[in-house]
Every structure is written in structure tokens, then in C-alpha cells.
N, C-alpha and C positions, 0 to 999 in steps of 0.2 A: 322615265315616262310617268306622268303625272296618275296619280290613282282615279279610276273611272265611276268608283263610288266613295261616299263617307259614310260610315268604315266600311273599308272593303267587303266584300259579300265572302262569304263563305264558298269554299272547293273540293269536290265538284256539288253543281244545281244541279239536279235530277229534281224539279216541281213536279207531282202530280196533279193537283188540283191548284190551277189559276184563278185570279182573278183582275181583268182590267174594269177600273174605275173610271169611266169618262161619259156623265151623266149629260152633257147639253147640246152643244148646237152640230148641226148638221156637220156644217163644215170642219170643225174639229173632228170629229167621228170618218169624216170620210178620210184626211189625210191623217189618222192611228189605223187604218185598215194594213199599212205596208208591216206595221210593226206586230199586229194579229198573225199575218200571214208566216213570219219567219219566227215567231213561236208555234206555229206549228210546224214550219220543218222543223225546229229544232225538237220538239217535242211529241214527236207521231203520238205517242199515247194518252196525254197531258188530257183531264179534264179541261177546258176553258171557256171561263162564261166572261158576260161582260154585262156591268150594272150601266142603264142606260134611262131617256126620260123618252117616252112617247112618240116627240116629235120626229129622230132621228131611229127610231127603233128600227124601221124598215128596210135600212141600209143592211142592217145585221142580217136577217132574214134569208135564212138554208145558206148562209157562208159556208163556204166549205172547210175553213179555219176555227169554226166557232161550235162548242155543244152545246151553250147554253146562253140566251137573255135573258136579265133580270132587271123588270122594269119598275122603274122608280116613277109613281104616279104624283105629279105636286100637286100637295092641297096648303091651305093655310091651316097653320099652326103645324108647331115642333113636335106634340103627339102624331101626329098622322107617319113622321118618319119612321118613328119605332117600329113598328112592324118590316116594314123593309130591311132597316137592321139585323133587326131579327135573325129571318129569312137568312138574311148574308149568315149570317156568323153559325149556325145551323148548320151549312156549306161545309164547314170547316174549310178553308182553303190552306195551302199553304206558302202561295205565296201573290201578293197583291203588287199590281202596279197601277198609282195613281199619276195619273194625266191630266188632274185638271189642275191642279195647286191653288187650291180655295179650300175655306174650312168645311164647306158640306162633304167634299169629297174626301178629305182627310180624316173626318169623321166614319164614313163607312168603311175606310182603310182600316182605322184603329179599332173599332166594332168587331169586323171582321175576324179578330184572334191570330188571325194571320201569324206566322213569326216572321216572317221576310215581309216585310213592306217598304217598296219602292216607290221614290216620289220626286218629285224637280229638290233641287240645291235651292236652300232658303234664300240666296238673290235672285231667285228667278221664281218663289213662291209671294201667296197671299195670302194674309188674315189667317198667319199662323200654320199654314198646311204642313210645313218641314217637321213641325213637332211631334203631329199624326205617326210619322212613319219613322220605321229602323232605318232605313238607308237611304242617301240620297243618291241621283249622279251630278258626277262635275259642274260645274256651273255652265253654262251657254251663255251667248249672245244673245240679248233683247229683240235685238233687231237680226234675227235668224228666221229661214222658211221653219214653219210650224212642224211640220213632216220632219225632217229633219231632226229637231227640237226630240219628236214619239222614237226616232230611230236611236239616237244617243242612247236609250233602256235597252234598245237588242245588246248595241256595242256594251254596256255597265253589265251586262246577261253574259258575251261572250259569246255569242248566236254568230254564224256566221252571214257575211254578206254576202248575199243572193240577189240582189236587185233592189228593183221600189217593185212590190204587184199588189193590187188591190182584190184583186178576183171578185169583182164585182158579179153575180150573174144572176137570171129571170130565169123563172119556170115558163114551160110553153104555153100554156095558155095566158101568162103575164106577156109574151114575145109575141101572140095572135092580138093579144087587146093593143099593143103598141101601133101596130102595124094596121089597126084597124082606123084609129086616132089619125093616122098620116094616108090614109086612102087618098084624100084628095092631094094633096100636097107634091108638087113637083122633084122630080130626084136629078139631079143633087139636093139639099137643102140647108143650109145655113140656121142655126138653133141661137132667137134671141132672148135670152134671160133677164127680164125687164127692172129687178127692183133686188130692194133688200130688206134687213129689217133696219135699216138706219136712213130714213129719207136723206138724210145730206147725201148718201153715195150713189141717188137714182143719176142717171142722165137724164135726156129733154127728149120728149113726144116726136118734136119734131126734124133733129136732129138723126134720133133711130131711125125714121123713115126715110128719111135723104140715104141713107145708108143700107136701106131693104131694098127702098128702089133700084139703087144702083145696081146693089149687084142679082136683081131678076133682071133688068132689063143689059146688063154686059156680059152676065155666064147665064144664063135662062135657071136662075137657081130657085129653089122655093122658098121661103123664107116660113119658120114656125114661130108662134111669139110665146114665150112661158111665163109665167106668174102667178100667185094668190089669188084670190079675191080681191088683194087690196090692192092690185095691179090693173084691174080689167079697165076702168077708166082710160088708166094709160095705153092698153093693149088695145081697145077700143080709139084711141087719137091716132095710132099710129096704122092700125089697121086702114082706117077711111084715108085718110093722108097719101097710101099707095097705093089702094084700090088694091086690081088682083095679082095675084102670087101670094099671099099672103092666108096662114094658116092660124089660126087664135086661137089657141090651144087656154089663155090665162085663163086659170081658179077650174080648171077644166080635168088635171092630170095629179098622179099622186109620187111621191116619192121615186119611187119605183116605176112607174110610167117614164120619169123623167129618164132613169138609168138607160133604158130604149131609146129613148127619143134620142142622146145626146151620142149612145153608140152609133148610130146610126146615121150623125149627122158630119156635114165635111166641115162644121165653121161653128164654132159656137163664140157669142158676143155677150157681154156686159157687163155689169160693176162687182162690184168685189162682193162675193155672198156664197150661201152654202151650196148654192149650183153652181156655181162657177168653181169648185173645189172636184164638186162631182160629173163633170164637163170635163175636166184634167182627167181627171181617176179613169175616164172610158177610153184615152186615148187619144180624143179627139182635141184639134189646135183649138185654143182659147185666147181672142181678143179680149185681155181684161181692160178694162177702166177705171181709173183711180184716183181721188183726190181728199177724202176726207181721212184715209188712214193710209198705210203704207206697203207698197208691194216688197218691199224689204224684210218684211215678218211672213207676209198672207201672200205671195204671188202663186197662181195656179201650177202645179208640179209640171214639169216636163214643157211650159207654155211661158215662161220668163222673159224670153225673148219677145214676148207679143203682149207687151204691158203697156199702156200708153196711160201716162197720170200729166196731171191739171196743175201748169204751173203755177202756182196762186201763192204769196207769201205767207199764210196764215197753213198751208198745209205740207205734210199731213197734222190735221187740228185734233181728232178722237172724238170730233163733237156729233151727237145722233139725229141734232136737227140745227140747221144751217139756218141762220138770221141773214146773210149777206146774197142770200139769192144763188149759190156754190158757185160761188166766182169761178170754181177750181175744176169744176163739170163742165164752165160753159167755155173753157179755155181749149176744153178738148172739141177739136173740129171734125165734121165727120168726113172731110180730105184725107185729115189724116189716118180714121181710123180706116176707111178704104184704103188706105195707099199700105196698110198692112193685112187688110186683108186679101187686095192682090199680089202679094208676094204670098202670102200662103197655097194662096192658089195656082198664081204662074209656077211656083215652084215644084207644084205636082205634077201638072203638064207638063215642065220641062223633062219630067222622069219618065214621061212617054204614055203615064196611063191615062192621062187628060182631068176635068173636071168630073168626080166620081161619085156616088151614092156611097152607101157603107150597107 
């Protein structure tokens, strides 16, 4: 059996004090939660913090796997990092796993003092990160779910497998403000996630609607629409487009707002982004959408089977804004995304409990 690190880690790990390093986007952060979790089974006692940036910070919040976030605030210029350095290495930890494999994150690895530092195999690193750290694991596939990708550091750990669990959860007055947001909104309800940060991956205004319509007007569903601010436009075309059942939630709800929303909901829909990671993460089935990048790396955990991408020959391109109009968006019909959204749903019914709220 091929070695699961380079070089091999040392036996036995007894870490007290952790550190994961995974400073950016939502959706990263929410599929490394599985790998949180089974360092703390494997670790009941273990300090563990995790350095993080602003946007995604919220996710972490009273984890029951986590004692500590340390927030990495960006400003311009390379003095403003020091001090977060700092900070880290103060820590003393002993042992660091990096997950992002970029030099920023390599750098707080190597800061850190750490003597155990764990990080991606230099084919699978950037801009030098492998150098950052003592240890790498095995190399992966490029083209692997990302999850997957954070889980390979349990397996390099020796951490026993326990499942995928996120343990996502709200304090009760965070579960009363959810609940208050969805007052008017019909039960069952279907959760649509309008955009991303890469315009080539939105879908069409008019298209989501044909697709809200439907199914208010076939399972009496409600439909919710989430978004930015730099969605409301959209959220606003698609809103008027159906008239009622419709719930406009866009530039309205916060991180954590969405955690609720999306437990809660029987259907959640739309393009590949860091709510549709956190969509998967609650449980609930996710109709992803896909054309500018690929569900081969990023498909929603547990929701694979409910991927529909845009057959277009230029994708998946990696490009963040489409010059050709996304040929590869407009391929996808919203026949077809209905015709998996009632299988998700005949398929409930078929199990006797019918079309359901959560």
C-alpha cells in the first residue's frame, strides 16, 4: 500500500492543539466541515481552531467540533498580515492542516511554528504551498469532489471513518428569525439560489420562472428565491414573471439565515456556488446547474445524481464572465430541470409520506 503521506507522519498523533487553515470561500469551508468533525471524534480533547476570512466565518459559529475562529481580516498590503501571523504562532499549535494550497495559506502554516504541517502533494498545490509544510498527503485526482479531496487528511491522520457529517446547527433565536422570514411562504417549499460570484454560471430570469411556476402550480409548493444584492434585479424578474407563491428573500438573509432556510426546504435549485454546497450540507436534494466549470471537482455532496450541465463545446471553460451569451446555461431547458425535479419528489411520495415541509 502506497504511503498516505510524504514522509510518513510520525506514530502514534496524540495533537493537542490544532490548527486548520482554510481562509476563503464559503463553499470550500462548508465541504472541510466533515473533516472538522472526525478530528474531533478522533480527538475529544484537542484544542481546535480554524483561521478563516470574514465572509465564511459564520458557518463556524458555536460548531460543536470547533474551540476556536481566528479571523483573518484582508486589507491591502503584506504589513496588515503580520499581526494575524503573529497571533497564530503565539497559539503555539502543534499540529496544522492546510487546505487551501496557495502561498497565503502556506505561509500561515509555516508561521505558525507548528512541527506537523500538513498540506495537498505538490501536484495538486499552488504558488509553491508544498514547501510551506513538513508533510504532504498522496496526490489526488484534479478532477475529484472537493470533500473528498479535505477527507484524504482524516485518512493521511488515520482518523477513523464515521461518515460525511457537517453538524451544521442555529441557536433558537437564529431558528425563531428563520421561521419568521418564511411566515408567509407556503409548506412545502422549494429553495432557489439565484447566482454566484462568476456571472458565466447564473441561469436566465426567465427560464427560473417557468420552473417556480411549475411546480406551485403541480405540487402547491412555495417557492423562496436567495441571493445578494447583486441578485435582487434577478430575483425581482423572476418574482413578477410568477406572480404568487413566490417568496423574495434576495440580499434579504445572512449566512446563517440561509442554514434554516435550506434545512427546511424539500428542493433546493441552482448553479454551482457556495449555497449550493450548503444546500447539500443540510441534507436537503439539490438540483445543481452547470456549465462554465465542472461537477466532476464541485458536484453537491450527497446530490450527484441531480446535476444537469450545458452541453456546449467550449465547457467546462473556468471562465468568470461569458462573452458568448452561456451558450452552455441556455442549453439547459427547464423541461428538463423539472423532469428531475419530479423524480425527486414522486420519489417521496412513492415512500408514502407525500410532498412534505421539513
Amino acid at each position: 500500500m502506497p504511503p498516505l503521506t510524504v514522509p510518513p507522519l510520525p506514530s502514534p498523533l496524540a495533537p493537542q492543539r490544532i490548527l486548520i487553515v482554510l481562509l476563503g470561500a464559503i463553499g470550500d469551508v462548508t465541504r472541510a466541515l466533515p473533516l472538522l468533525t472526525r478530528l474531533r471524534r478522533a480527538y475529544p480533547k484537542a484544542h481546535i481552531a480554524w483561521a478563516v476570512e470574514p465572509a465564511a466565518a459564520p458557518l463556524l459559529d458555536d460548531h460543536p467540533a470547533l474551540n476556536e475562529v481566528l479571523l483573518y481580516r484582508r486589507t491591502r498590503g503584506s504589513l496588515a498580515f503580520l499581526p494575524f501571523l503573529r497571533d497564530i504562532r503565539r497559539r503555539r499549535f502543534d499540529l496544522v492542516l492546510d487546505l487551501q494550497r496557495h502561498a497565503k495559506s502556506g505561509l500561515v502554516s509555516r508561521w505558525s511554528g507548528a512541527p506537523l504541517r500538513l498540506g495537498f502533494h505538490r501536484k495538486n498545490s499552488k504558488e509553491g504551498n508544498w514547501l510551506f509544510n513538513t508533510h504532504t498527503i498522496a496526490p489526488v485526482p484534479d478532477f475529484s469532489l472537493k470533500l473528498g479531496q479535505y477527507l484524504k487528511f482524516a485518512d493521511a491522520l488515520g482518523l477513523p471513518d464515521d461518515g460525511v457529517h457537517f453538524d451544521l446547527r442555529l441557536r433558537k433565536e437564529e431558528e425563531q428569525q428563520v421561521e419568521a422570514r418564511l411566515a408567509e411562504t407556503a409548506r412545502p417549499f422549494a429553495a432557489f439560489f439565484l447566482g454566484s460570484r462568476w456571472s458565466s454560471r447564473f441561469w436566465f430570469p426567465q427560464a427560473t420562472a417557468e420552473v417556480a411556476r411549475t411546480l406551485i402550480q403541480e405540487y402547491g409548493m412555495g417557492v423562496v428565491l436567495l441571493g445578494g444584492q447583486s441578485e435582487a434585479a434577478f430575483a425581482q424578474e423572476v418574482s413578477k414573471a410568477v406572480g404568487g407563491g413566490v417568496t423574495n428573500l434576495s440580499g434579504q438573509t445572512t449566512l446563517r439565515d440561509l442554514i434554516g432556510i435550506f434545512t427546511r426546504a424539500r428542493l433546493a435549485l441552482g448553479p454551482d456556488s457556495g449555497p449550493m454546497h450548503l444546500a447539500a450540507a443540510t441534507g436537503t436534494p439539490v438540483i445543481s446547474l452547470w456549465g462554465a466549470t465542472s461537477p466532476m471537482r464541485s458536484a453537491p455532496w450527497g446530490s450527484e445524481a441531480l446535476v444537469l450541465q450545458g452541453p456546449a463545446a467550449c465547457s467546462p471553460c473556468y471562465v468568470r464572465h461569458c462573452r458568448i451569451g452561456r451558450a452552455c446555461m441556455q442549453r439547459i431547458r427547464p423541461e428538463q430541470v423539472l423532469e428531475v425535479a419530479r423524480k425527486v419528489l414522486e420519489e417521496e411520495r412513492g415512500q408514502g409520506s407525500g410532498v412534505r415541509g421539513r
